[in-house]
C-alpha positions as CSV (number, residue, x, y, z in Angstrom):
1,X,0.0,0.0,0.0
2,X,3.0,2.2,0.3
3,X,4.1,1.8,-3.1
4,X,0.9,3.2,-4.5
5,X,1.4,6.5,-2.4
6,X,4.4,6.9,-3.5
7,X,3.9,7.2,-7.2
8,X,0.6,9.3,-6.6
9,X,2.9,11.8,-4.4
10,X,5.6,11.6,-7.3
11,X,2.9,12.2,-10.2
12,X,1.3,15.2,-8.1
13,X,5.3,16.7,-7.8
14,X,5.5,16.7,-11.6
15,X,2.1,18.2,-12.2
16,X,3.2,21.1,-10.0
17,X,6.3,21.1,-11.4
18,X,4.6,21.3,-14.7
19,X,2.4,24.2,-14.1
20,X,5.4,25.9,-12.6
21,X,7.0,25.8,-15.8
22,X,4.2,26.6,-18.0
23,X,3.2,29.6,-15.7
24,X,7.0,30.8,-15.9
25,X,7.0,30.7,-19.8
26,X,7.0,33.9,-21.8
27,X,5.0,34.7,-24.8
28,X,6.3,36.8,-27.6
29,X,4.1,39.4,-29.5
30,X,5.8,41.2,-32.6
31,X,4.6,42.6,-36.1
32,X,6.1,40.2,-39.2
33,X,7.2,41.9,-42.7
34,X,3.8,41.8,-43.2
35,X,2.7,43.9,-40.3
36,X,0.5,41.6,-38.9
37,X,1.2,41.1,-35.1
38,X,2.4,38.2,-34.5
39,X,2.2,36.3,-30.5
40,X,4.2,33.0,-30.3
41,X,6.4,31.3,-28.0
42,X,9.8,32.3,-30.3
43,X,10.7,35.7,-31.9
44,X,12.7,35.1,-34.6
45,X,15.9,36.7,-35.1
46,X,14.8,39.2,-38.1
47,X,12.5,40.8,-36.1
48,X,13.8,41.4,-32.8
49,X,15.8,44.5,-34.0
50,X,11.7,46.0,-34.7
51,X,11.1,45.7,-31.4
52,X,8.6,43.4,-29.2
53,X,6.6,42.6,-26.0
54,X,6.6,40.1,-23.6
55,X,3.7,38.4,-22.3
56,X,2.9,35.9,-19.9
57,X,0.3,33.3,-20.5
58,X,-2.4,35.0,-19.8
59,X,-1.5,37.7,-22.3
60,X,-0.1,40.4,-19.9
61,X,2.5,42.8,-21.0
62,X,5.3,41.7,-18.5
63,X,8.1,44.0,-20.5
64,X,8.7,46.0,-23.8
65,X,11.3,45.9,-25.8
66,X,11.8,48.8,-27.7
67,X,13.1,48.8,-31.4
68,X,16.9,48.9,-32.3
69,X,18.1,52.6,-33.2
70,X,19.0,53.6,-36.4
71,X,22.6,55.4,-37.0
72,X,20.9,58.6,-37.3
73,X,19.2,58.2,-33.9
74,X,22.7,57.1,-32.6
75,X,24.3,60.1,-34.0
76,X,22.2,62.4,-32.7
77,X,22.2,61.2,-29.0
78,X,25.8,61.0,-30.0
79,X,26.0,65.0,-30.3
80,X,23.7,65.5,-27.8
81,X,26.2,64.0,-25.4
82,X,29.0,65.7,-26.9
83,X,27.1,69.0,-26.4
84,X,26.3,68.0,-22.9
85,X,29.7,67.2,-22.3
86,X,30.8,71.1,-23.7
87,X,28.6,72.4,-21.5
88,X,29.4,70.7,-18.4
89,X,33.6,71.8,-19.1
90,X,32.1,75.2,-20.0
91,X,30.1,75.0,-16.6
92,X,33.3,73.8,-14.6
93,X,35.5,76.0,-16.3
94,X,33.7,79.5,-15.4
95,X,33.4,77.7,-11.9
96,X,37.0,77.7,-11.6
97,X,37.3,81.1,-13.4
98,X,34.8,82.7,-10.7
99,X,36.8,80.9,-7.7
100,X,39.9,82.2,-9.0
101,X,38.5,86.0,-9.5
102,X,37.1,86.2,-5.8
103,X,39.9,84.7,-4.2
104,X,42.4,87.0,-5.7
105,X,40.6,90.8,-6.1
106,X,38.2,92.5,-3.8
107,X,37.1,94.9,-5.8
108,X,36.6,95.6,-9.4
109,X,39.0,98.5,-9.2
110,X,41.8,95.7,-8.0
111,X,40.9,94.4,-11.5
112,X,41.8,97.3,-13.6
113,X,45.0,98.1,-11.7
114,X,45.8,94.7,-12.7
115,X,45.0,95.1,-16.2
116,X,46.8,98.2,-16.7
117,X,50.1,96.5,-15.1
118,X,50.0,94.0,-17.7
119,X,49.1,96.4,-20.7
120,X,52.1,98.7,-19.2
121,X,54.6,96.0,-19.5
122,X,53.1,94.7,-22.8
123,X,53.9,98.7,-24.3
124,X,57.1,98.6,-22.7
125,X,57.9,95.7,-24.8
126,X,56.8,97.2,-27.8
127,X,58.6,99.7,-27.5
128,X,61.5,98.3,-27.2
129,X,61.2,96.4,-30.4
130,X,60.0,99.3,-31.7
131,X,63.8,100.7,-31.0
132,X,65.4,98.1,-32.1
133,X,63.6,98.2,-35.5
134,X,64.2,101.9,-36.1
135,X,68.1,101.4,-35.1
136,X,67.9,98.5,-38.1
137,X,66.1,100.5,-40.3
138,X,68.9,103.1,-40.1
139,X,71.4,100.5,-41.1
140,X,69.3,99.5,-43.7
141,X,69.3,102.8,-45.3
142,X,72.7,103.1,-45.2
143,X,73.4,99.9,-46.6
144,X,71.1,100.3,-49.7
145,X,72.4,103.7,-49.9
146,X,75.9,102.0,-50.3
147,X,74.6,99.8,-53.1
148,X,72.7,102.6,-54.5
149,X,76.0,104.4,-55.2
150,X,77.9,101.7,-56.6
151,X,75.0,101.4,-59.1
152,X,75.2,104.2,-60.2
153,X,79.1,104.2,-60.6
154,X,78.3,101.0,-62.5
155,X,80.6,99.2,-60.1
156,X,79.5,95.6,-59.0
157,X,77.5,95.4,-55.7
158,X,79.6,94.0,-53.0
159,X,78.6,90.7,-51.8
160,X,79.0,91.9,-48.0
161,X,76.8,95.1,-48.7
162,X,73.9,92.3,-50.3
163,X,74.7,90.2,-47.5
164,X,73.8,92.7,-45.1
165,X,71.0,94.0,-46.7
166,X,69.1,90.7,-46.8
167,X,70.1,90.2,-43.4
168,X,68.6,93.5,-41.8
169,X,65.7,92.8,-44.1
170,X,65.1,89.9,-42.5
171,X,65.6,91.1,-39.1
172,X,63.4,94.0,-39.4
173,X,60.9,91.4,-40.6
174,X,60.8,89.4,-37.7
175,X,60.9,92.4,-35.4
176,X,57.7,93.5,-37.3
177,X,56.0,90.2,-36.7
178,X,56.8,90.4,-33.3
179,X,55.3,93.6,-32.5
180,X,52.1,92.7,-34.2
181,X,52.2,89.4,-31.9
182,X,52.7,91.8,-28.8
183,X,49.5,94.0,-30.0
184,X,47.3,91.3,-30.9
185,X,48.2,90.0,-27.3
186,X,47.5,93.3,-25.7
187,X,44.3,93.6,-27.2
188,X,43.6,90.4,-26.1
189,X,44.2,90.8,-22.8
190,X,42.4,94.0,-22.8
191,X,39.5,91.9,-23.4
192,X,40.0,89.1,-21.3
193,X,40.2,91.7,-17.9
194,X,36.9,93.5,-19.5
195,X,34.9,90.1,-19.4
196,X,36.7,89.3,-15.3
197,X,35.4,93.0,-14.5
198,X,32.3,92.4,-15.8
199,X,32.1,89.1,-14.1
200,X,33.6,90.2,-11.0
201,X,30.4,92.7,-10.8
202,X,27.9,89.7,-11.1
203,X,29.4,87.9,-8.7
204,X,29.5,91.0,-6.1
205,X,26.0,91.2,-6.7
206,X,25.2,87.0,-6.0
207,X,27.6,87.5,-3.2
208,X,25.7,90.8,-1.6
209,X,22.4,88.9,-2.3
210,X,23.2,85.9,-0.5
211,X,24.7,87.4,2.6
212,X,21.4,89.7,2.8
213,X,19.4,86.2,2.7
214,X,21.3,85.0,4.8
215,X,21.5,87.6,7.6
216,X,19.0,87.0,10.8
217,X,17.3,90.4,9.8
218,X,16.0,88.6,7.0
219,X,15.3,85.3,8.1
């Protein structure tokens, strides 16, 4: 009699065991090259980049699958990302910026002294090329004036003298690219402390708003 029990307690394991695994399997519901949806136990490969839902058996949506992206969907969350990324440097970048401006002036007047040190030394330097290329110019003009002569004597040019005069050509040249360097710079920097005054008044003003916030009169 125990024998009997036995396999009628074994049979009713395998039933449960059964509907275990039927109630665990997943349905698949999906539109074929047709269009016509489609609910099986299998998706096959073609169509799983179009996208699909899941169902259990008794036809609930247990999870979506949303269709593959194309490369232009991919390229434009691609940018996105990029310009997120610019934006976030640009964000960290003024942060540092600002940190940097408060930490070293007090006052917006601290920021024009500043500027004209810089644009004073800048001048200084131009000036002194400036010198230099007027002291070459001079013995430029002599040279060619040299030349010039022997020309018109209808003597040959000396090789030193056309030696010479290439060579302060050339100098003068590079003194000239020089300068324009140093003005381009000045100009530069010119703008650069006109966009930290500026900023260095915005900040004031967040700074002034925050401490009047803060301050128990307020509160």
């Amino acid at each position: 009699m125990v024998l009997p029990r036995v396999r009628a307690l074994s049979a009713g394991l395998a039933l449960v065991a059964l509907s275990a695994t039927g109630l665990a399997a997943e349905l698949y519901r999906y539109q074929n090259e047709a269009g016509v949806t489609v609910v099986n136990w299998a998706i096959p490969a073609a169509y799983v980049t179009n996208g699909y839902e899941v169902l259990n058996e008794a036809g609930q949506v247990v999870r979506v699958v949303a269709p593959a992206k194309t490369d232009t969907e991919l390229e434009r969350e691609a940018a996105q990302a990029r310009v997120r990324d610019a934006e976030a440097a640009a964000e960290a970048a003024q942060l540092e910026r600002d940190t940097f401006l408060l930490r070293r002036y007090s006052t917006v007047a601290d920021i024009e002294a500043a500027r004209d040190r810089s644009l004073r030394e800048l001048d200084i330097r131009i000036s002194i090329l400036n010198s230099q290329r007027a002291t070459l110019a001079d013995q430029l003009a002599r040279h060619e004036a040299k030349l010039a002569s022997s020309a018109a004597a209808g003597d040959s040019a000396s090789q030193y003298e056309q030696e010479t005069v290439a060579a302060l050509r050339a100098e003068i040249a590079s003194l000239d690219e020089a300068m324009a360097g140093r003005k381009q710079q000045s100009a530069a920097l010119a703008d650069a402390y006109a966009s930290d005054m500026a900023r260095f008044a915005e900040l004031e003003d967040i700074v002034a708003l925050r401490r009047q916030l803060s301050s128990p009169d307020t509160q």
